[in-house]
Legacy VTK file of the C-alpha trace (Angstrom):
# vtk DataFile Version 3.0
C-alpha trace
ASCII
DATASET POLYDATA
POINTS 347 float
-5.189 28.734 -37.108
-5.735 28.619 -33.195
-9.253 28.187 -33.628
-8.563 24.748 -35.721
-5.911 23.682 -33.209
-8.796 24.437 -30.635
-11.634 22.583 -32.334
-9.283 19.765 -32.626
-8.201 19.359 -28.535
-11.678 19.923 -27.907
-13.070 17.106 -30.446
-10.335 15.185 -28.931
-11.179 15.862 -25.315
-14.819 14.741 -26.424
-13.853 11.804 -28.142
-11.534 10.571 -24.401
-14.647 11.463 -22.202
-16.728 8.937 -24.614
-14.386 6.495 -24.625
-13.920 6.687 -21.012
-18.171 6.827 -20.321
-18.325 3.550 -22.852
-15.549 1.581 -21.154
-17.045 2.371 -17.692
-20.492 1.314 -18.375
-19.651 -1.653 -20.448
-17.428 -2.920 -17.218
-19.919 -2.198 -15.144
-22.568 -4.009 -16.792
-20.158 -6.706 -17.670
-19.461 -7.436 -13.908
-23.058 -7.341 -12.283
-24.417 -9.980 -14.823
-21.970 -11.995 -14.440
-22.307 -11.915 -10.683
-26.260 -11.599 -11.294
-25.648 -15.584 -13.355
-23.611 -16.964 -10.487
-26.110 -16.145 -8.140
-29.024 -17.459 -9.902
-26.989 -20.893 -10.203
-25.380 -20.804 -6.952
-28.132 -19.708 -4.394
-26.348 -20.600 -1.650
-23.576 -18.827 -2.281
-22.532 -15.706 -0.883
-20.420 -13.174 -3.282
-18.735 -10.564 -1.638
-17.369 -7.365 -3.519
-14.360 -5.332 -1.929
-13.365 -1.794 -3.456
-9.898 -0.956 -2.222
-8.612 -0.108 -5.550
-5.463 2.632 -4.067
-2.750 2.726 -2.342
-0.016 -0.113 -2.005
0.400 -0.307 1.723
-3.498 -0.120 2.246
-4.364 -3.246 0.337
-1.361 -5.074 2.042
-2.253 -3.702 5.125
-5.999 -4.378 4.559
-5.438 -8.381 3.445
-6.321 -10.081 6.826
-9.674 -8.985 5.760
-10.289 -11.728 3.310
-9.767 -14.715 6.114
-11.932 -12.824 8.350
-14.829 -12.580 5.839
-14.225 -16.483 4.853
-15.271 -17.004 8.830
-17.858 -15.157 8.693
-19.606 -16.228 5.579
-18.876 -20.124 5.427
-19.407 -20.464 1.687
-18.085 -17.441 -0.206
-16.290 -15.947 -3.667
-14.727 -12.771 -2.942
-13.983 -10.899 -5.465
-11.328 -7.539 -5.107
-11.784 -4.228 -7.144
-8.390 -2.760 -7.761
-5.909 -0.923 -10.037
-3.941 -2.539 -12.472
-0.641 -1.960 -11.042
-1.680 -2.894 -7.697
-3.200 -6.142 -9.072
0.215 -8.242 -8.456
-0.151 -7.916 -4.779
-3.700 -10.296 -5.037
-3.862 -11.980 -7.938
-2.293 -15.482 -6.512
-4.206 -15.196 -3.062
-5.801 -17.712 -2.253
-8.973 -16.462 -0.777
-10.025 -14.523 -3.674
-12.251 -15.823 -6.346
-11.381 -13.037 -8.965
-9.207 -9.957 -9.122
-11.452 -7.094 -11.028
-9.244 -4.426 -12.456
-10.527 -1.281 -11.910
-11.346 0.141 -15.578
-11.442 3.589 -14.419
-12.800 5.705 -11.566
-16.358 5.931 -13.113
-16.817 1.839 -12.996
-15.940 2.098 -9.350
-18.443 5.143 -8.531
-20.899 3.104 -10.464
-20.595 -0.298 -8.872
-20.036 1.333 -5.344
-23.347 2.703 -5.909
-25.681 -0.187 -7.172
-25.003 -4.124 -7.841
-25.762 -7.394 -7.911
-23.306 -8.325 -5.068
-24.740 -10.159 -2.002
-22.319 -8.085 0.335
-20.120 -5.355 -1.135
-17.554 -3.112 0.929
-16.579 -0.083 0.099
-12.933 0.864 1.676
-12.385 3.866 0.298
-13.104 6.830 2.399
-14.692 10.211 1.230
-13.079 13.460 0.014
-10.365 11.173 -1.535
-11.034 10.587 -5.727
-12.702 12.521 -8.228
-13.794 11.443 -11.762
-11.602 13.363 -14.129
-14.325 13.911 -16.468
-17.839 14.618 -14.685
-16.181 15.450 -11.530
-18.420 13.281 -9.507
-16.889 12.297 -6.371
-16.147 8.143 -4.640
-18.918 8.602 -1.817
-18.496 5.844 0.739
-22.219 6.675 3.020
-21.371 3.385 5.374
-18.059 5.411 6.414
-19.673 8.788 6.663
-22.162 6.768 9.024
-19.341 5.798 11.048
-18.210 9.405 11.637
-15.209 7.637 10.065
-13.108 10.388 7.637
-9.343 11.289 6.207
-9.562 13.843 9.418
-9.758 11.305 12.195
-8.823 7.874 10.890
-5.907 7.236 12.431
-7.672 8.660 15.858
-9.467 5.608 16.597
-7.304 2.669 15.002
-4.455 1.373 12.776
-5.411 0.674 8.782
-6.637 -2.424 9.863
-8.634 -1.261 12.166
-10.464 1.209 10.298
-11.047 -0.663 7.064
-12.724 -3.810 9.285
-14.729 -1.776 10.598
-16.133 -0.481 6.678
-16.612 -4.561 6.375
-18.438 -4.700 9.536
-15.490 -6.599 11.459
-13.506 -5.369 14.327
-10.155 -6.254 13.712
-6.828 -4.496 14.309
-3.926 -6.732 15.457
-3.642 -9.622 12.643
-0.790 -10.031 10.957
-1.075 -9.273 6.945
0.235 -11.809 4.534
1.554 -11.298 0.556
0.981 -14.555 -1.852
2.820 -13.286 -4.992
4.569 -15.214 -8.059
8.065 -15.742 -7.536
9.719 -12.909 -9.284
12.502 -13.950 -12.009
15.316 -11.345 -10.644
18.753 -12.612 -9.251
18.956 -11.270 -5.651
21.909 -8.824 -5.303
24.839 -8.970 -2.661
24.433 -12.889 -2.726
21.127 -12.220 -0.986
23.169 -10.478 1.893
21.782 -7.070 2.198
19.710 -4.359 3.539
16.252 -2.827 2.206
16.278 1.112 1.817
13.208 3.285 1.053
12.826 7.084 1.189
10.269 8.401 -0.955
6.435 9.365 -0.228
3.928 11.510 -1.776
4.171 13.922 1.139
7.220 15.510 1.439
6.962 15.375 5.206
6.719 12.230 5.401
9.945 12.066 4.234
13.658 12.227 5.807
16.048 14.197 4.064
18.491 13.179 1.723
21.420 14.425 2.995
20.551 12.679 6.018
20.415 9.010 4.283
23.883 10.131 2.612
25.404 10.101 5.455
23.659 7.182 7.082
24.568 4.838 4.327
28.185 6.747 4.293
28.565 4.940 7.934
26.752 1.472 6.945
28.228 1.361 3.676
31.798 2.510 4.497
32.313 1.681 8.263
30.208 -1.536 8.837
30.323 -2.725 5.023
26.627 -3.266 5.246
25.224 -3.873 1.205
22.189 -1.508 0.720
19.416 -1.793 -1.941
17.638 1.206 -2.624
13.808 0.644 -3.848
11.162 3.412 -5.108
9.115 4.344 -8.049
11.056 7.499 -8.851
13.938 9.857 -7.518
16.502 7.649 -6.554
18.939 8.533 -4.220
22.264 10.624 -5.668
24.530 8.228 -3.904
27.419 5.798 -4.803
29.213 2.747 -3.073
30.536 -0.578 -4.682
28.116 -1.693 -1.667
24.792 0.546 -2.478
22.522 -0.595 -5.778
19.919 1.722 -6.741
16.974 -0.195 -8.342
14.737 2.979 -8.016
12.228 2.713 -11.073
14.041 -0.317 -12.178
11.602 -3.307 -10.427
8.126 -4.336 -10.572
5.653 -5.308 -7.572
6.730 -9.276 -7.900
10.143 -8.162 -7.764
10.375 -5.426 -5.124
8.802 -7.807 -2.991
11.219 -10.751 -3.578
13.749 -8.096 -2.136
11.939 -6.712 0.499
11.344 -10.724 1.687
15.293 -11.730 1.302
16.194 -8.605 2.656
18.488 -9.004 6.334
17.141 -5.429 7.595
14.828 -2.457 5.775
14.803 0.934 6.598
12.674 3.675 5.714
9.459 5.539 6.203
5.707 5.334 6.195
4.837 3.905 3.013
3.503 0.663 0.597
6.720 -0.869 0.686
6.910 -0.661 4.339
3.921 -2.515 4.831
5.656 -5.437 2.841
8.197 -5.621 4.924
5.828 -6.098 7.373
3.779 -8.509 6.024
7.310 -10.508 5.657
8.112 -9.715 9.320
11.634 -8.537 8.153
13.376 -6.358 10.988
13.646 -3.162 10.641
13.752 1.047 11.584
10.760 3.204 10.577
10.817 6.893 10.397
7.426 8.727 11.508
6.483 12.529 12.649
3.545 14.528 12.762
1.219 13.854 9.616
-1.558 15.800 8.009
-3.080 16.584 11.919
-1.947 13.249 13.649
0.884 13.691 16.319
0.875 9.950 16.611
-0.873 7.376 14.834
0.145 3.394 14.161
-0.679 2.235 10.967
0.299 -1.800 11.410
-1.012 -4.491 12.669
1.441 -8.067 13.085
4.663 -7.855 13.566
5.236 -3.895 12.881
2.604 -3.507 15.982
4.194 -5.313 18.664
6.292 -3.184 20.932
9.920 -4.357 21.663
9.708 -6.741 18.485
11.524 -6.734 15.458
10.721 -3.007 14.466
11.180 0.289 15.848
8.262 3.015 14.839
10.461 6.297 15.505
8.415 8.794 15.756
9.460 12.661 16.282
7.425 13.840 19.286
8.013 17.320 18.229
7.591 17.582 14.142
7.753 15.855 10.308
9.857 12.789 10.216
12.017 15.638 7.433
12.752 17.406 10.724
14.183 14.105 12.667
17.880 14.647 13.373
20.799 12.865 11.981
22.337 11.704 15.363
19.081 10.958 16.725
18.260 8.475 14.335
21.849 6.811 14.087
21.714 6.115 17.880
17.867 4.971 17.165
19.488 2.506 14.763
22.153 1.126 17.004
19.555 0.396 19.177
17.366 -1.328 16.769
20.109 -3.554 15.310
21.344 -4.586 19.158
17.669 -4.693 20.377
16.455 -7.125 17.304
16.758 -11.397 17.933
16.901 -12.368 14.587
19.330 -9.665 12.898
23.088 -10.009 12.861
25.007 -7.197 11.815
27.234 -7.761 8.656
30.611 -6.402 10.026
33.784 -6.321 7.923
LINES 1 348
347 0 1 2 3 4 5 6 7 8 9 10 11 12 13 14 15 16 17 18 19 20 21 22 23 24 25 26 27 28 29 30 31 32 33 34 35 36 37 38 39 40 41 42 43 44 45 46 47 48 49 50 51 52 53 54 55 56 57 58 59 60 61 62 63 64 65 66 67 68 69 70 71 72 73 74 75 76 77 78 79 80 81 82 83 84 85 86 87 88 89 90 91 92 93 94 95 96 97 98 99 100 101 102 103 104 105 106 107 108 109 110 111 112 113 114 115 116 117 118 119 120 121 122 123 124 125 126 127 128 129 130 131 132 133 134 135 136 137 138 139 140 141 142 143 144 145 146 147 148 149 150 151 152 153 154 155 156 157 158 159 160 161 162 163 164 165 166 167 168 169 170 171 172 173 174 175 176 177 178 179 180 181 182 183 184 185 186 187 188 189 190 191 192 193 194 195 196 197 198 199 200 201 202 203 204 205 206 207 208 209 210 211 212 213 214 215 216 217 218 219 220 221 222 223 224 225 226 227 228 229 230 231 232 233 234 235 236 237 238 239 240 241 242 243 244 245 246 247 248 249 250 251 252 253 254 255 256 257 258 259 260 261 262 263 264 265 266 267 268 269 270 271 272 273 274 275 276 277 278 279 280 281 282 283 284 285 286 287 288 289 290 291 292 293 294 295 296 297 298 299 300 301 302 303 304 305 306 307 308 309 310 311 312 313 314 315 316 317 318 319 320 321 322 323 324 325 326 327 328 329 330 331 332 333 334 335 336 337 338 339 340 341 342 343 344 345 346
């Protein structure tokens, strides 16, 4: 019997690997004629491909790139290679011809490696994704040429920065900006409220729960500040008639409508960060030592500016988990006083 249950899974894994090899060639062929056609009938033209397929805040962050490439080549399509979920964040911009979902890793390996693009940019850096199935790796040779690597890319810039330079542009200071469908979802609070989120895929990047417990306890409780909570997964074990958890609960189009009507957002290093960035909405960020980077600033715009509407706390001396309580309460205080265009919601 386990030898039929083993012939099966491994039939099965065949069969996936198949699938996967036929859906990644028949996308990429699919794509380069179709480019190849345009071409031929617009000679003119120049097509531009951009692979920046992963993570949130690094297309956000990354967006200013599209203007910049519309300067530089007068008459262009430009046409983004991303993941599904991500898609929302680009489809309605208005610089982009097309919006390629990314059918799997193997399409992207493929087209990153030969097509019929005029100019193509790959974003991606190296050491970063693996095909599941033939373990062939995304190989980016422009950054490698650049000396530019997950080791030392925060040495020399912010995300900006580092993924002009991949498109042969030098920029680092312009502001990001989100053109997204208006989401269907009625605000909560009567629109009155602040932004919260905690979670990352490093757990040092991350501030510790107990820690937001008894932050909110204070904003919630003393100040009668209304807090929305927003995440993919682990919400926050935490209840207030003024705190709503809508962890797992929202979509791109609608986490951003509440990250843009939000009064204040608070949180760490992380996608949704960068869309409150991109929306200039005030705020308190929570940063400490990452991978081997003591410092590093990943915004440009309004996140970037010093003495503007956000404060980039950073622990000089470990993880943003290791960042006191006290420390960042008075940090806070500081922020909300310091900050033009916030008033604080007192009861």
């Amino acid at each position: 019997m386990p030898s039929i249950y083993l012939t099966k899974s491994l039939w099965s894994y065949k069969f996936r690997k198949l699938t996967y090899l036929i859906r990644a060639i028949g996308a990429y062929g699919f794509l380069n004629l179709t480019i190849f056609l345009k071409r031929l009938l617009n000679p003119n033209k120049t097509f531009i491909g951009i692979l920046l397929a992963e993570h949130l805040g690094d297309i956000v962050a990354s967006e200013p790139i599209i203007d910049a490439l519309h300067k530089k080549f007068q008459d262009a399509e430009i046409y983004w290679i991303v993941k599904p979920v991500f898609a929302p964040i680009l489809i309605k911009h208005p610089g982009l011809s097309k919006v390629i979902l990314e059918t799997n890793l193997l399409f992207s390996i493929l087209i990153s490696r030969k097509n019929t693009f005029t100019e193509f940019y790959n974003l991606h850096l190296n050491e970063l994704r693996k095909d599941p199935y033939f373990g062939t790796k995304l190989v980016n040779p422009y950054a490698e040429e650049l000396d530019l690597t997950i080791h030392n890319y925060y040495k020399s810039s912010n995300l900006l920065g580092n993924f002009s330079r991949l498109c042969h542009l030098n920029l680092n200071q312009t502001a990001p900006s989100i053109f997204i469908e208006q989401a269907k979802l009625k605000l909560p609070f009567n629109g009155n409220y602040w932004v919260l989120h905690r979670k990352s895929t490093d757990l040092n990047r991350e501030w510790q729960d107990e820690n937001w417990i008894q932050l909110l306890d204070l904003l919630t409780t003393d100040y009668g500040i209304n807090v929305v909570e927003i995440g993919t997964n682990e919400p926050l074990n935490y209840s207030s008639k003024n705190f709503l958890n809508l962890v797992g609960k929202t979509n791109i189009e609608e986490t951003c409508m509440l990250i843009k009507s939000a009064h204040f957002f608070m949180g760490i290093d992380s996608g949704p960060t960068h869309i409150a960035n991109a929306f200039k909405i005030p705020a308190l960020i929570l940063c400490g030592h990452f991978a081997n980077f003591k410092k590093y600033m990943s915004y440009s715009g309004a996140y970037q500016e010093k003495g503007g509407i956000a404060h980039i706390y950073f622990n000089a001396s470990g993880s943003t988990r290791e960042l006191p309580f006290l420390e960042v309460w008075e940090e806070l205080q500081k922020t909300i006083l310091t900050s033009k265009s916030l008033a604080l919601k007192a009861v």
